[in-house]
DSSP file (Angstrom, degrees, kcal/mol; ACC not computed):
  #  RESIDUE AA STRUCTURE BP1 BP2  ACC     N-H-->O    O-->H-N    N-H-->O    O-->H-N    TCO  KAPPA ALPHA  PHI   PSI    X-CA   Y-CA   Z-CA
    1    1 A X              0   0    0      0, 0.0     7,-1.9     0, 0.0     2,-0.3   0.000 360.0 360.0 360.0 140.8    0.0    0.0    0.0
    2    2 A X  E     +A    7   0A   0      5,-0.2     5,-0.2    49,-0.1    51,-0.2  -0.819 360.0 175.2-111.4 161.9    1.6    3.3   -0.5
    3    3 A X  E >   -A    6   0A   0      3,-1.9     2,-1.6    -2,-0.3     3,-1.1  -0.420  52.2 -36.9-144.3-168.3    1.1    5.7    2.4
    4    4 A X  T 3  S-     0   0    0     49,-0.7     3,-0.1     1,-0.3    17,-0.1  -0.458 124.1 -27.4 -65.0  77.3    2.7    9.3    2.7
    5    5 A X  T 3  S+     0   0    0     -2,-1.6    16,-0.8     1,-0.3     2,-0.3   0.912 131.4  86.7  88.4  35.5    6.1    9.4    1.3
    6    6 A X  E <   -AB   3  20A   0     -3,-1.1    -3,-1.9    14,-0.3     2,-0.4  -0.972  57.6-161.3-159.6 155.6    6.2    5.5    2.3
    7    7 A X  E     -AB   2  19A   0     12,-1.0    12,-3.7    -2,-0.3     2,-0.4  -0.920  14.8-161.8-141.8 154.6    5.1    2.3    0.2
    8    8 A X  E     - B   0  18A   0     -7,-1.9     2,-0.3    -2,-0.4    10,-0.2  -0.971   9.3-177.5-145.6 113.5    4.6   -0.9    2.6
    9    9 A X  E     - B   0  17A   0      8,-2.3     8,-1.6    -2,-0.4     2,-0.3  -0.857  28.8-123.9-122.6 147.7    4.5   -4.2    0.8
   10   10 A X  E     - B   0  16A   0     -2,-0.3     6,-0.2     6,-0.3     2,-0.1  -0.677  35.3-147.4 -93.4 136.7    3.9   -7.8    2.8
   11   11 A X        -     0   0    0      4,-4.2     3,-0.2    -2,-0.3    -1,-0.1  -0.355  23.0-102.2-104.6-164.3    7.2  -10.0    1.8
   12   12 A X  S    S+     0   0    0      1,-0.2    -1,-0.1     2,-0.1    -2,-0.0   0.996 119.3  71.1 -68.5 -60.5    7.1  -13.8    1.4
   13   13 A X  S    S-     0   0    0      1,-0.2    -1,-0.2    -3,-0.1     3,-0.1   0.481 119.0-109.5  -0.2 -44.1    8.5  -14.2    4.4
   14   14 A X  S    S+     0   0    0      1,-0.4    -1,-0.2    -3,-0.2    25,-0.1   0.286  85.1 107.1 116.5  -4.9    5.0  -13.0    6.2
   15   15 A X  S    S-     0   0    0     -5,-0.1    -4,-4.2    19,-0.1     2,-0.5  -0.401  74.4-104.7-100.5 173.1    6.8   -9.1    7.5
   16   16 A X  E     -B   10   0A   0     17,-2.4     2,-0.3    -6,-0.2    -6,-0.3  -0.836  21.6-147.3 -97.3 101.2    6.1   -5.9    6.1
   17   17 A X  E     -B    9   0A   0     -8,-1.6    -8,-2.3    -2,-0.5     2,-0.7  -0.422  17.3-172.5 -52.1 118.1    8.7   -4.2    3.9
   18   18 A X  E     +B    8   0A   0     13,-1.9    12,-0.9    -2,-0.3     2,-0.6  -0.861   4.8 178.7-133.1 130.6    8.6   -0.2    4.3
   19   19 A X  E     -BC   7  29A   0    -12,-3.7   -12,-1.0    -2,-0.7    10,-0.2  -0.883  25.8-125.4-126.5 134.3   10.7    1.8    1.8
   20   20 A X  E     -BC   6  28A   0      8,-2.9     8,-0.7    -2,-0.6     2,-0.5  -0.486  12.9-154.8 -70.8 140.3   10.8    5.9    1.8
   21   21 A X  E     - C   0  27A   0    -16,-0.8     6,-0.2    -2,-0.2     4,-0.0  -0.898  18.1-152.8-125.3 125.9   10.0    7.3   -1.3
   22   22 A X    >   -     0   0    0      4,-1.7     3,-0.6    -2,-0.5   -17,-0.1  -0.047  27.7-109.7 -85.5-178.6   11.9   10.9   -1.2
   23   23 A X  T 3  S+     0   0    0      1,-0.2    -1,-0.1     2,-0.1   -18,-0.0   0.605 115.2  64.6 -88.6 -11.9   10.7   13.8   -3.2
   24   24 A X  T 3  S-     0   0    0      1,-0.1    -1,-0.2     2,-0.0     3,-0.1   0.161 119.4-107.4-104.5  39.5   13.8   13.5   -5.6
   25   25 A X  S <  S+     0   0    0     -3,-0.6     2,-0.1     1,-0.2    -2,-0.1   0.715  83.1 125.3  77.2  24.3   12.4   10.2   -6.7
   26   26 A X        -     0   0    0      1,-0.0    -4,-1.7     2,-0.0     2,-0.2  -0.643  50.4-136.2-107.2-177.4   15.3    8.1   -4.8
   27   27 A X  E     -C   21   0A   0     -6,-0.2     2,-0.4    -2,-0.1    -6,-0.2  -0.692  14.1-156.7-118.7-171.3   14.2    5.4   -2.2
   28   28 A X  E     -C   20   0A   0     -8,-0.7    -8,-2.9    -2,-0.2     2,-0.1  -0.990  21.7-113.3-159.9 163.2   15.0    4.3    1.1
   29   29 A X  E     +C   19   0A   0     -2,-0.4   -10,-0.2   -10,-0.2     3,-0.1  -0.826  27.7 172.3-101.4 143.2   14.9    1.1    3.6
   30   30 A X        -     0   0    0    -12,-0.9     2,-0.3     1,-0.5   -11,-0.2   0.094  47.4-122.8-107.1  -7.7   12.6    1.8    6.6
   31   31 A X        -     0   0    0    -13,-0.5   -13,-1.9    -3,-0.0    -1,-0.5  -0.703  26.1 -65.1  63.4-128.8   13.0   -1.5    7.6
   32   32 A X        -     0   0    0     -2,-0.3     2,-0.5   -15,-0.2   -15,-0.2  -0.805  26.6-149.6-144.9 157.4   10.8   -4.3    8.3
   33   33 A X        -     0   0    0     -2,-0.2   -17,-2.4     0, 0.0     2,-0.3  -0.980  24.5-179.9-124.3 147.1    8.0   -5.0   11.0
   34   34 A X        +     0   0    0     -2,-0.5   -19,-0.1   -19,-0.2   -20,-0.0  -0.818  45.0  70.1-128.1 175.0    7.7   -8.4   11.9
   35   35 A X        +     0   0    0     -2,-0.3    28,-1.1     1,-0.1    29,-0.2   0.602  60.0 160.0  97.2  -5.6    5.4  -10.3   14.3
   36   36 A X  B     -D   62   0B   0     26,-0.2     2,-0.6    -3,-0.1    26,-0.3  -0.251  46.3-109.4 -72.6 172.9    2.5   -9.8   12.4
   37   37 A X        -     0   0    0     24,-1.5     2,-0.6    11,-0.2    24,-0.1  -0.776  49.4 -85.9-106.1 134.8   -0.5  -12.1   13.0
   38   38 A X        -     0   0    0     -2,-0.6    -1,-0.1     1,-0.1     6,-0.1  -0.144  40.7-121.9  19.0  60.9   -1.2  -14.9    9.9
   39   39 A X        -     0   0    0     -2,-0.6     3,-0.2     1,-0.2    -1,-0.1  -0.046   9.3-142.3 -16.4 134.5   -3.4  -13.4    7.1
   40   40 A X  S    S-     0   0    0      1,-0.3     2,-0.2     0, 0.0    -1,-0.2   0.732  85.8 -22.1 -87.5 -49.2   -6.8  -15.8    6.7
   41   41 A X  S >  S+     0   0    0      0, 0.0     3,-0.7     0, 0.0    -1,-0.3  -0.889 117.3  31.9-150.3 139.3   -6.3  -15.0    3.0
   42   42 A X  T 3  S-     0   0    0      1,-0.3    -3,-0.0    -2,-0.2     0, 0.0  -0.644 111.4 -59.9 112.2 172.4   -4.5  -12.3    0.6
   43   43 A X  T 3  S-     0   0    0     -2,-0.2    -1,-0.3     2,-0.1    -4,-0.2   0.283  82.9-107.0 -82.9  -2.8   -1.2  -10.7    1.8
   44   44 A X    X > +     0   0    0     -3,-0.7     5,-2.2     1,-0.3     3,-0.8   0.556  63.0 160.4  79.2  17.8   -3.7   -9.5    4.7
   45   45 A X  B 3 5S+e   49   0C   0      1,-0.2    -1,-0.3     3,-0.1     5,-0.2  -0.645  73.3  15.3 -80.8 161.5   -4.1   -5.7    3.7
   46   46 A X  T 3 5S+     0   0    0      3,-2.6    -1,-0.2    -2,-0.3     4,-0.1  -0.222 130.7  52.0  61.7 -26.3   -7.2   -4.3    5.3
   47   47 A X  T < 5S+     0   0    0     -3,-0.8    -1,-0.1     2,-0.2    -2,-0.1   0.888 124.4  13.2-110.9 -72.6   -7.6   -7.3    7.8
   48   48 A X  T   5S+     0   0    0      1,-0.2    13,-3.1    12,-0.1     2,-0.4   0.700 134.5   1.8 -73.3 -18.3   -4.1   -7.7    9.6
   49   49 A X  E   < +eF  45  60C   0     -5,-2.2    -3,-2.6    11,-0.3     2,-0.2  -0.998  64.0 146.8-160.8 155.1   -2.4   -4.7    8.8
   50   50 A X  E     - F   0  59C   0      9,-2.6     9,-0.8    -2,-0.4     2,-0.4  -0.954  28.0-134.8-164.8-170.6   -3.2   -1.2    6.7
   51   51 A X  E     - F   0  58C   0     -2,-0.2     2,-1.0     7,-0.2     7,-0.2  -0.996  19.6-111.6-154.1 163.8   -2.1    2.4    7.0
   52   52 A X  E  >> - F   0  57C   0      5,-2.6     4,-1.7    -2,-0.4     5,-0.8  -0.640  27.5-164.8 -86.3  77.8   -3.6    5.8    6.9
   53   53 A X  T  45S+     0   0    0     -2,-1.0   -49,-0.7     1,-0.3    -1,-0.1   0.866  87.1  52.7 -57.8 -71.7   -2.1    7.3    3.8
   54   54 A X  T  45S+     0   0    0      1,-0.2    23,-0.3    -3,-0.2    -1,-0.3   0.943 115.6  35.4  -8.2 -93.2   -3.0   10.6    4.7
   55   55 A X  T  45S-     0   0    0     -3,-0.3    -2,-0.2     1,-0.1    -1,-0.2   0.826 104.0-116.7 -61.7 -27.3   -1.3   10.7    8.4
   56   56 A X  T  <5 +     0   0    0     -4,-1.7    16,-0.5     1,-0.2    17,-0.4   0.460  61.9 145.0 115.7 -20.4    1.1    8.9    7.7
   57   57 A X  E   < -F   52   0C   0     -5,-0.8    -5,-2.6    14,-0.2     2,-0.7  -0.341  38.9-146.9-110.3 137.5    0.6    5.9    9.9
   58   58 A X  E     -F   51   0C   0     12,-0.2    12,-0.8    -7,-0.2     2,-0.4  -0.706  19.2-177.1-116.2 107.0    1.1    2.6    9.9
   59   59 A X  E     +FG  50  69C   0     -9,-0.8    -9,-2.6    -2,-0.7     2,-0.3  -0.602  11.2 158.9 -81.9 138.1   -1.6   -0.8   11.9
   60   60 A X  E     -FG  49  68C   0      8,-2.1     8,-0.8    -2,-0.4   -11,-0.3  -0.925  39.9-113.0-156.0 164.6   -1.3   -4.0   12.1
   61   61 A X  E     - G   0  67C   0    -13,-3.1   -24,-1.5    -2,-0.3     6,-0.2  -0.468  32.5-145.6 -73.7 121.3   -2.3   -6.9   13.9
   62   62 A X  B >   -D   36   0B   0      4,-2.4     3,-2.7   -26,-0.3   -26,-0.2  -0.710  33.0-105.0 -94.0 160.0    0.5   -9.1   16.1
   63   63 A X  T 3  S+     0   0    0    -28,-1.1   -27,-0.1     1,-0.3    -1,-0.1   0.428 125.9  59.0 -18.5 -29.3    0.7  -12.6   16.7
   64   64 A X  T 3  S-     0   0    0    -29,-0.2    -1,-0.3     2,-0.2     3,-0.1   0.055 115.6-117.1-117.5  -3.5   -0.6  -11.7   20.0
   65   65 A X    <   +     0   0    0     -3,-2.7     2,-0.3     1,-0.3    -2,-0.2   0.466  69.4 136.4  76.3  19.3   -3.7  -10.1   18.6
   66   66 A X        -     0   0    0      1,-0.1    -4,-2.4    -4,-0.1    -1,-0.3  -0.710  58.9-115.9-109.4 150.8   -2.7   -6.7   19.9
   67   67 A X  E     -G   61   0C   0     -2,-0.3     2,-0.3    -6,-0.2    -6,-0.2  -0.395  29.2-170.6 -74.3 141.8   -3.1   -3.5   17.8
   68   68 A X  E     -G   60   0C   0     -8,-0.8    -8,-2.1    -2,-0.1     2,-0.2  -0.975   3.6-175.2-138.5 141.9    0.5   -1.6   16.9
   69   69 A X  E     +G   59   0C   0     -2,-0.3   -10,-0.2   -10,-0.2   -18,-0.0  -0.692  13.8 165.2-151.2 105.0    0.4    2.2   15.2
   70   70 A X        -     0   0    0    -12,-0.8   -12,-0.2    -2,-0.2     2,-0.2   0.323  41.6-130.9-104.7-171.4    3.2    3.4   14.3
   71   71 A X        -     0   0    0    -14,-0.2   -14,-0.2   -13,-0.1     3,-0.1  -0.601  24.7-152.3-151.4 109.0    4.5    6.5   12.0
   72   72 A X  S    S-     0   0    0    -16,-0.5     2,-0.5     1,-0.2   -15,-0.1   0.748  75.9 -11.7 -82.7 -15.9    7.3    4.7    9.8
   73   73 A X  S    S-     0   0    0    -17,-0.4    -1,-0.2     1,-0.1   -43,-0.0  -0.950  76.0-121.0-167.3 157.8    9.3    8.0    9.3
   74   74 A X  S    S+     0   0    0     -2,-0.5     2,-0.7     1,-0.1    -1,-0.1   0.805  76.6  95.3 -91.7 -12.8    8.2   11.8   10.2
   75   75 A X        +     0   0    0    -70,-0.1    -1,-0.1   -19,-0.0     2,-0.1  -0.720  54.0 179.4 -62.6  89.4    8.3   13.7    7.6
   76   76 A X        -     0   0    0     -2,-0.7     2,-0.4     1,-0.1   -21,-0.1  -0.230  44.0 -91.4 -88.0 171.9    4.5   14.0    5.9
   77   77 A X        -     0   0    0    -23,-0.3    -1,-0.1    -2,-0.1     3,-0.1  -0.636  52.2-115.3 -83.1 135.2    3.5   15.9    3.0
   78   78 A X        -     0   0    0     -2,-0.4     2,-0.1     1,-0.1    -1,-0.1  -0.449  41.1 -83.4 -69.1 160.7    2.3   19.4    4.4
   79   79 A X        -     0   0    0     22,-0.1     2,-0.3    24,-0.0    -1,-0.1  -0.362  49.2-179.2 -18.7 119.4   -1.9   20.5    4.0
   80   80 A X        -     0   0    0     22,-0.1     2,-0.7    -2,-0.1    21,-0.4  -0.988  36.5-112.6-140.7 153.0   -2.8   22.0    0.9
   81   81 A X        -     0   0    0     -2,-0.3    19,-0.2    19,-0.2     3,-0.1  -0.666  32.1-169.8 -65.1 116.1   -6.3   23.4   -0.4
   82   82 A X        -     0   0    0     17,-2.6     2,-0.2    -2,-0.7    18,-0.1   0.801  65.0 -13.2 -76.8 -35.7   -7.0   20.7   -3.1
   83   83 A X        -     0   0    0     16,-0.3    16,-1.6    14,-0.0     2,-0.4  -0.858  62.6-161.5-170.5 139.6  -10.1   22.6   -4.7
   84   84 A X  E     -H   98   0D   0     -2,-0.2     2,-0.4    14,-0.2    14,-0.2  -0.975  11.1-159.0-119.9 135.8  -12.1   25.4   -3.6
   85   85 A X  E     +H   97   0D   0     12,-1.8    12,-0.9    -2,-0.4     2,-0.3  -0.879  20.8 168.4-132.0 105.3  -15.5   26.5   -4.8
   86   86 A X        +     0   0    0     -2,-0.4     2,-0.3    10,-0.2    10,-0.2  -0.732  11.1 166.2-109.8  46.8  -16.2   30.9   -3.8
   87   87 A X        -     0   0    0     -2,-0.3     8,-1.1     8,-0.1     2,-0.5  -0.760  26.0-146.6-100.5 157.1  -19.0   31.6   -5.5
   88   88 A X  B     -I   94   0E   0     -2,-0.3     6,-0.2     6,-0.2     4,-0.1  -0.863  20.5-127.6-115.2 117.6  -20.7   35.1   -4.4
   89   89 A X    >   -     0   0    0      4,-0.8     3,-0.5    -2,-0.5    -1,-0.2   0.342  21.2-101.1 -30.4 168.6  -24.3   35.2   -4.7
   90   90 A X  T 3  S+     0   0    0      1,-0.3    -1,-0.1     2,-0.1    -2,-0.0   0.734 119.8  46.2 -89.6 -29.1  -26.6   38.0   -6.6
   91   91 A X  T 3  S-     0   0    0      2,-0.0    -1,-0.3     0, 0.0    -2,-0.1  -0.323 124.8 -97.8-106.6  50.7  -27.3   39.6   -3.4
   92   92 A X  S <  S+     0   0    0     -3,-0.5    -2,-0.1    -4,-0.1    -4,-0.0   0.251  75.2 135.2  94.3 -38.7  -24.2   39.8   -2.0
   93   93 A X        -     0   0    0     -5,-0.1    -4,-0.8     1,-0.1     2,-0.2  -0.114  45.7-130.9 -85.0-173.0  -24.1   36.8    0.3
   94   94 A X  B     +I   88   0E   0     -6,-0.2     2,-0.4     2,-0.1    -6,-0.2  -0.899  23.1 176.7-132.6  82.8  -21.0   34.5    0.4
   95   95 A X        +     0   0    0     -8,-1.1     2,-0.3    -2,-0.2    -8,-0.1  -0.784  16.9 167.7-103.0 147.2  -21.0   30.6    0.2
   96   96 A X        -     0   0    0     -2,-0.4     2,-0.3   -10,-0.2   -10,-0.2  -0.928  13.6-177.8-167.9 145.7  -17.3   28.4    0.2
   97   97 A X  E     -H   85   0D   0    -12,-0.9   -12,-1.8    -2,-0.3     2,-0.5  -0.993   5.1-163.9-141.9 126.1  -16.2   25.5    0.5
   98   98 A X  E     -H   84   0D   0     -2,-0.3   -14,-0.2   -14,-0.2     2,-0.1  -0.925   9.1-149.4-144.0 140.1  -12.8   23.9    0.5
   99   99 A X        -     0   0    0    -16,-1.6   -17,-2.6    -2,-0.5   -16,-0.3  -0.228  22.9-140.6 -60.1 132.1  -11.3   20.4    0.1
  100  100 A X        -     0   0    0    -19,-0.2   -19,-0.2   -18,-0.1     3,-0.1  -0.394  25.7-122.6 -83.6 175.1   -8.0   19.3    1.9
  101  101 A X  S    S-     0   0    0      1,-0.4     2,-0.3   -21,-0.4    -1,-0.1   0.855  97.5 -17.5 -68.6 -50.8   -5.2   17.4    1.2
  102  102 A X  S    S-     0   0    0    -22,-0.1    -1,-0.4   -48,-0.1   -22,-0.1  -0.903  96.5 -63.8-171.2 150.1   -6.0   15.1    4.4
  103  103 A X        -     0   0    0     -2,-0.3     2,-0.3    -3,-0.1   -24,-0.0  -0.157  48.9-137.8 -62.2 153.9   -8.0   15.6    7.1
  104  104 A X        -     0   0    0      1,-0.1     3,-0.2    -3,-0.0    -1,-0.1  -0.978  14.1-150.1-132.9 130.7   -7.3   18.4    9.6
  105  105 A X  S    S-     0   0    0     -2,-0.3     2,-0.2     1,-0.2    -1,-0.1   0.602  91.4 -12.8 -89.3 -18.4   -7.5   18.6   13.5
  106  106 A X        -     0   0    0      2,-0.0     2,-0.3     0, 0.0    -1,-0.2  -0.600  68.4-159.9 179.5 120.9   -8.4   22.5   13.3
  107  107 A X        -     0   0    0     -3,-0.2     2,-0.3    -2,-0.2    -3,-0.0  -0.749   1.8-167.1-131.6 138.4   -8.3   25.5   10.2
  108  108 A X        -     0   0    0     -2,-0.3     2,-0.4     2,-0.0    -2,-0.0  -0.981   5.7-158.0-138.6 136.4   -8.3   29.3   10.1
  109  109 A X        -     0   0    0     -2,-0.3     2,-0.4     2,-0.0    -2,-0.0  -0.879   1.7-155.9-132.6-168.4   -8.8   31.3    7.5
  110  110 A X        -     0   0    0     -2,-0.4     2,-0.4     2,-0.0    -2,-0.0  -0.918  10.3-153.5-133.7 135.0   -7.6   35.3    6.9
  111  111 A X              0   0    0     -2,-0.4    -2,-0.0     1,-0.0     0, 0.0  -0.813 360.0 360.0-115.0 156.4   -9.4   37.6    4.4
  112  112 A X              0   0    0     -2,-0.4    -1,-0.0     0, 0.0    -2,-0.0   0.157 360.0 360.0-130.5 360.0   -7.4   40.2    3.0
């Protein structure tokens, strides 16, 4: 699955492979998590392990049945307006709406 600046692939082996992908196109080893619990079918993405592309973050399921969440490296992609729609009414009034990059915990905005 690729995640923010991260791609996380299930190896034969049964661990998770997690590789940086930089912004000047090079890669990098994040290393490995291992311990993960037995997929039922599939490489097990969605069911034993996934991540939150967005945040950054990486779950999965242990052996041991216990939840792990992680952030495989710290650097995320900043917040951006994705699309905006500002259209001004006949009388004046004001309706807007704008889309994120990824969800956000709290927003201000400044008129000018």
């Amino acid at each position: 699955l690729l995640g923010d600046r991260f791609l996380a692939a299930r190896e034969a082996s049964g661990d998770l492979r997690l590789t940086a992908l930089r912004p000047d196109g090079s890669t990098g080893d994040l290393g490995t998590v291992t311990g993960l619990k037995a997929p039922e079918d599939g490489d097990g993405r969605g069911t034993t392990w996934t991540l939150d592309p967005a945040a950054g973050k990486l779950a999965w399921v242990g052996t041991d049945d216990t939840v792990h969440v992680t952030a495989p490296q710290q650097a995320v992609s900043p917040l951006v307006v994705t699309h905006s729609a500002v259209p001004a009414t006949s009388a004046g009034e004001w309706g807007a709406s704008w889309w994120l990059s990824k969800p956000a915990a709290s927003w201000k905005l400044t008129l000018v």
